[in-house]
N, C-alpha and C positions, 0 to 999 in steps of 0.2 A: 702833437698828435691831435687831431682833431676827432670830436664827439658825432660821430653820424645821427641825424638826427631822424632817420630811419627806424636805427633802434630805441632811439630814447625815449618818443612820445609811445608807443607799445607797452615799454617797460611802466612809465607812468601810469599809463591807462590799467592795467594789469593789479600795479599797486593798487590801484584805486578801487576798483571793481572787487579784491582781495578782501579788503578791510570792510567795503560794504558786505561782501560774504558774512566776513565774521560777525558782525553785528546783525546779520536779517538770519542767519542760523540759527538762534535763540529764540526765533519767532514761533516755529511749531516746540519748542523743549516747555514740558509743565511745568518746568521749574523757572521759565525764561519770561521776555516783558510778554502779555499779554493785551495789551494798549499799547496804541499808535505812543501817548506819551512816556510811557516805560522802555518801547522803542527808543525813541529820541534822547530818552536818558543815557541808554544804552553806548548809542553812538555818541553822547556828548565826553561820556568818559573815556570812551576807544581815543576821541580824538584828544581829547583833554590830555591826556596821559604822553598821546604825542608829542603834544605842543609841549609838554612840562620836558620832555627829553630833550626837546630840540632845543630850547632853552637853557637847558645843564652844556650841551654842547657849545652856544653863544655867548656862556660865563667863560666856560675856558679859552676861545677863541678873543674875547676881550682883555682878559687876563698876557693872554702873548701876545695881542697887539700893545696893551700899557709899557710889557716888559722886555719889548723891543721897539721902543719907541724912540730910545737914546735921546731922552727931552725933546722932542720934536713937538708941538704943539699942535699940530695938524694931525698928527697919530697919535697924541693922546686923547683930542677931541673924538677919533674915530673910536677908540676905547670907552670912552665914555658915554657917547652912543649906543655902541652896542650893548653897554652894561646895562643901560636903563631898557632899551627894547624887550633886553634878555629877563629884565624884573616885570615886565607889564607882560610878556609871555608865561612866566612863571603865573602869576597874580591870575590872569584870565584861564591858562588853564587848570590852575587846582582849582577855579570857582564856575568850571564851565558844567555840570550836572546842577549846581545851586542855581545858576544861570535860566538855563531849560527848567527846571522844579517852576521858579518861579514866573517864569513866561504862562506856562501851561496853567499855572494856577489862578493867574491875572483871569485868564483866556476864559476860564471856564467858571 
């Protein structure tokens, strides 16, 4: 079955436009950022938080490729690939608000 790509780039667009919502909704709340860089924080952790998940998904995904690799050395090289992507995913995003902290601090 093929993927219409009709619907798919909509869907994309939709997520995407979605999650900038949630992060620009905090813009008028008084309790929310009120600077452009409390914005940017805002959004470094929306995404941070993504990338940390998408990341839990690429451990286990690595995991069943090692554990169905039946010694194959070309799949466990892909295993171990994806382990390390799935660690500098994890690493960037727990440090992606420290990241933006100190970009903006550089800057100003």
């Amino acid at each position: 079955m093929a993927i219409n790509k009709k619907i798919i780039y909509p869907v994309v667009l939709a997520g995407i436009f979605g999650l900038a919502n949630l992060t620009l909704a905090d813009i008028t709340s008084p309790i929310g950022p009120t600077s452009f860089t409390g914005l940017l924080t805002k959004m470094a952790g929306v995404v941070g938080d993504l990338v940390v998940a998408v990341a839990t998904v690429m451990f286990i995904i690595s995991g069943i490729y090692y554990v169905t690799s039946a010694g194959s050395t070309e799949r466990m090289g892909v295993a171990k690939k994806t382990l390390i992507w799935a660690i500098i995913g994890t690493v960037v995003g727990m440090a992606a608000k420290e990241i933006v902290n100190w970009v903006a601090s550089a800057a100003s």
